[in-house]
N, C-alpha and C positions, 0 to 999 in steps of 0.2 A: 753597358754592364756597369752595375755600382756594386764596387767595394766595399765592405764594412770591416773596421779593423775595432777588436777589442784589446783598450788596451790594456784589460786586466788578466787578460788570457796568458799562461805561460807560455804559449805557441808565440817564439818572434812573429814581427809584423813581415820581413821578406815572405815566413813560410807562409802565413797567414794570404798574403796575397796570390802566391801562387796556389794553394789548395781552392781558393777562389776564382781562379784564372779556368783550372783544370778539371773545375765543377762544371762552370759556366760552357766550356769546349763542352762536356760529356753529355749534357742538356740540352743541350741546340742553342743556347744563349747568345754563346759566342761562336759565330760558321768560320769554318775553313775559306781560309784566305781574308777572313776581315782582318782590318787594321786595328793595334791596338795603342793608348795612347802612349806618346813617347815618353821617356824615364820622367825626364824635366818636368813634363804636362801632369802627370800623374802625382811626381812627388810635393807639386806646389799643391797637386786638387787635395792631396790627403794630410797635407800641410809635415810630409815624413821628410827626412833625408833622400836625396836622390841616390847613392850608394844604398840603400834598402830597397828603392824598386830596382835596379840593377841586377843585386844581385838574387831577387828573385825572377827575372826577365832571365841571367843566364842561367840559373835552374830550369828554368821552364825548355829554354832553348836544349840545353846538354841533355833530359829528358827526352825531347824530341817532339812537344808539341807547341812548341810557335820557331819562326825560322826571324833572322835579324838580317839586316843590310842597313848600310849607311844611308844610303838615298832611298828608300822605304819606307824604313823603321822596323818595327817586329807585327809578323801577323800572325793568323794561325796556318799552321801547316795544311796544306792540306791533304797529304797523305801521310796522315799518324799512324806509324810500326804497328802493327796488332799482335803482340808477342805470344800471347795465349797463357799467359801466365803472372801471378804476382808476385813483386820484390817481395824479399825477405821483411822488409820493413815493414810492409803495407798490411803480412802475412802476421806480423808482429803488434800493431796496430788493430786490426780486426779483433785478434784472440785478446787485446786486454779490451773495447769495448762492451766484448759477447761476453767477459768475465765481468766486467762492471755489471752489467744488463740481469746478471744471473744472479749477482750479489744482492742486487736492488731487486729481485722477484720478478723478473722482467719473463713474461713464460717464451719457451724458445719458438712458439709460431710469434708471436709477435715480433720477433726478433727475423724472423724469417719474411713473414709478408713486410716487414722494412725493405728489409732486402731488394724484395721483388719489384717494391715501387721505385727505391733508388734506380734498381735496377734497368726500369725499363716495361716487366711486368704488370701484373694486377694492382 
C-alpha cells in the first residue's frame, strides 16, 4: 500500500496516514493479518518524523483495526469489532461534507450513488 500525504492539507500528516491505513483495510487493500511497515521503515519511506507514524499506528491500534507486538510489529486485525454504528465524529464529518456537496450544487443522488460505490454497492 502507498501512502500519499498532502502536505498542504489542513488534516495533520498522523491523521492523514491513518484515514489511509483505514481505507486501504475497508477495500481489501490491506487483508487482515498483513504486516505493516514498522514506525522507523515508514517514517524514513515518507521522509516524516517517526513520533507521527506512531502516533497514528496508536490511533489505528486503540481504534481497533491493526493489533502491535514487539516481535511482530503492527498488522491488521483480524477480527475488526463491527459496532453497527458511527462515532459521533465521523457522524460529524459526513453532515459537513453532504453540506459542502449541497452548497456546490452537488444533487443528493449523486451524492448518494458515491455512497454506494464507497460503499461497496453499484
Amino acid at each position: 500500500m502507498i501512502i500519499r500525504i498532502d502536505e498542504l492539507s489542513d488534516v495533520p500528516i498522523y491523521q492523514q496516514i491513518r484515514n489511509q491505513i483505514v481505507m486501504g483495510i475497508s477495500d481489501g487493500t490491506l487483508a487482515a493479518g498483513e504486516q505493516l511497515p514498522t514506525v522507523r521503515a515508514l517514517a524514513l519511506e515518507m521522509g516524516i518524523n517517526t513520533m507521527t507514524v506512531s502516533k497514528a499506528y496508536q490511533q489505528l491500534k486503540m481504534e481497533g483495526y491493526i493489533m502491535t507486538d514487539r516481535k511482530n510489529g503492527a498488522r491488521v486485525r483480524s477480527n475488526i469489532e463491527k459496532q453497527g454504528n458511527m462515532s459521533e465524529g465521523n457522524k460529524t464529518e459526513l453532515k459537513r461534507i453532504v453540506s459542502e456537496a449541497r452548497l456546490s450544487g452537488v444533487p443528493k443522488q449523486e451524492i448518494i450513488k458515491l455512497v454506494e460505490k464507497f460503499y461497496g454497492g453499484k
